[in-house]
C-alpha positions in Angstrom: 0.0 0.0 0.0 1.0 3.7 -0.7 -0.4 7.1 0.2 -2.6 9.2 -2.4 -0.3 11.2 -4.5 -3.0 14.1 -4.0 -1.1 17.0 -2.7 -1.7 16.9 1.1 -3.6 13.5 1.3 -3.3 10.9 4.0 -5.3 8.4 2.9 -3.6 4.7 2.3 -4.6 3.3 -1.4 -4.2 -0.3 -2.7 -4.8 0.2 -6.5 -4.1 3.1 -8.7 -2.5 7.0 -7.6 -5.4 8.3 -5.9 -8.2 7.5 -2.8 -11.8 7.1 -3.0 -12.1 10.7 -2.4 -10.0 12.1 -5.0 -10.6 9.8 -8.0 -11.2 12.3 -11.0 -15.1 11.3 -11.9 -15.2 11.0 -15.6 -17.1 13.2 -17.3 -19.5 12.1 -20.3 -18.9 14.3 -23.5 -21.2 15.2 -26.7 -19.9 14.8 -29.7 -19.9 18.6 -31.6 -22.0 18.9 -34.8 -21.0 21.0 -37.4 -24.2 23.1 -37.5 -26.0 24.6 -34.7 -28.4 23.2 -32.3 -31.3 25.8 -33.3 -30.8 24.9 -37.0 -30.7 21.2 -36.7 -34.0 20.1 -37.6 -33.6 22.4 -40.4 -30.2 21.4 -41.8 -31.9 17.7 -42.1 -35.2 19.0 -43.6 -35.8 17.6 -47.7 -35.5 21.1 -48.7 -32.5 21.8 -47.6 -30.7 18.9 -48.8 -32.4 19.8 -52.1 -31.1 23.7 -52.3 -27.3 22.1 -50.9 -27.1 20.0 -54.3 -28.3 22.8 -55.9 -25.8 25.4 -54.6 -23.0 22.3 -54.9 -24.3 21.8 -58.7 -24.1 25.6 -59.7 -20.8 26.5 -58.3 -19.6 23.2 -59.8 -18.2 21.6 -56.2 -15.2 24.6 -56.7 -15.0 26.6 -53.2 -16.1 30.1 -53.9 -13.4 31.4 -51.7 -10.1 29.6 -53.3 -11.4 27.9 -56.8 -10.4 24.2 -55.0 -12.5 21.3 -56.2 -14.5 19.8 -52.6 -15.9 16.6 -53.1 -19.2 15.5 -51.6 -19.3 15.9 -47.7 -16.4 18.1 -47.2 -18.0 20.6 -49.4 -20.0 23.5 -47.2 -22.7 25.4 -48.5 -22.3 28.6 -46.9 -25.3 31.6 -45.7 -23.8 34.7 -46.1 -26.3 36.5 -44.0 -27.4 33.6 -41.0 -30.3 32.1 -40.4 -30.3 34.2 -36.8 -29.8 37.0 -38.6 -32.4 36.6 -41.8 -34.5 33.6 -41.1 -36.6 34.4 -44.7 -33.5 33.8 -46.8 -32.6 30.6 -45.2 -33.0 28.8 -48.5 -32.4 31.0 -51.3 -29.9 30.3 -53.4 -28.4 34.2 -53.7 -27.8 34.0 -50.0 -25.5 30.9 -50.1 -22.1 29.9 -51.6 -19.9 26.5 -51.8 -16.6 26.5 -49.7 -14.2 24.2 -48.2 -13.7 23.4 -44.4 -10.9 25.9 -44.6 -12.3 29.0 -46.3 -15.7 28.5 -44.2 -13.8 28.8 -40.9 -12.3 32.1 -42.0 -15.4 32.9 -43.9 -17.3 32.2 -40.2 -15.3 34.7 -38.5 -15.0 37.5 -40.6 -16.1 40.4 -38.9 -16.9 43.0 -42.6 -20.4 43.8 -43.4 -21.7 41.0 -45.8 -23.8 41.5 -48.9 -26.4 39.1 -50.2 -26.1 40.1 -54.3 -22.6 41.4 -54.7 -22.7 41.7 -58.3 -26.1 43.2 -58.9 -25.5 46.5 -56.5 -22.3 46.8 -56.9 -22.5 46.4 -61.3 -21.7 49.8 -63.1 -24.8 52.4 -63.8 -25.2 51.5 -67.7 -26.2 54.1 -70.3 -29.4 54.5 -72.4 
């Protein structure tokens, strides 16, 4: 027998470093999903796995972000503005781009003002 290698502890202990008292209890742990708890029922929903094959056919599976070519689960389809944010453009398609688990992470924590159509507000006036 030995004592408890707990700093301070005078308990005696037959088996393993520490007494009954001090055992670390083990702690259960959930695994983490990739989307968020509120958005779950949602994110498994027909129509969303309908507009995801959309968005993943029209950018051609090419992150939007670098050009690199994802292939099937990697690939993330994107909402520019979020569902907490804009609830009403959760599925269209001008509100969401393909990228790759890399790009989406720094896409995620951008901090700039984001912009649903880009390329119609920001086109040139053009003359009559």
């Amino acid at each position: 027998m030995r004592y408890c290698c707990y700093n301070g502890c005078t308990n005696k202990v037959a088996e393993g470093l520490y007494c009954k008292e001090h055992r670390l209890k083990k702690k259960k742990r959930k695994p983490k999903s990739i989307y968020h708890h509120e958005n779950k029922p949602f994110y498994n929903s027909d129509e969303w796995k309908s507009m995801r094959s959309f968005v993943y056919e029209r950018d051609k599976g090419c992150c939007k972000r670098c050009g690199k070519f994802v292939f099937g689960k990697r690939a993330h389809v994107h909402h520019i503005i979020p569902i907490k944010k804009n609830p009403l453009l959760k599925l269209d398609p001008n509100n969401l781009m393909l990228l790759c688990p890399q790009c989406h992470t720094i896409v995620e924590n951008e901090e700039e003002q984001k912009t649903v159509f880009p390329s119609y507000f920001n086109s040139p006036p053009t003359q009559n």
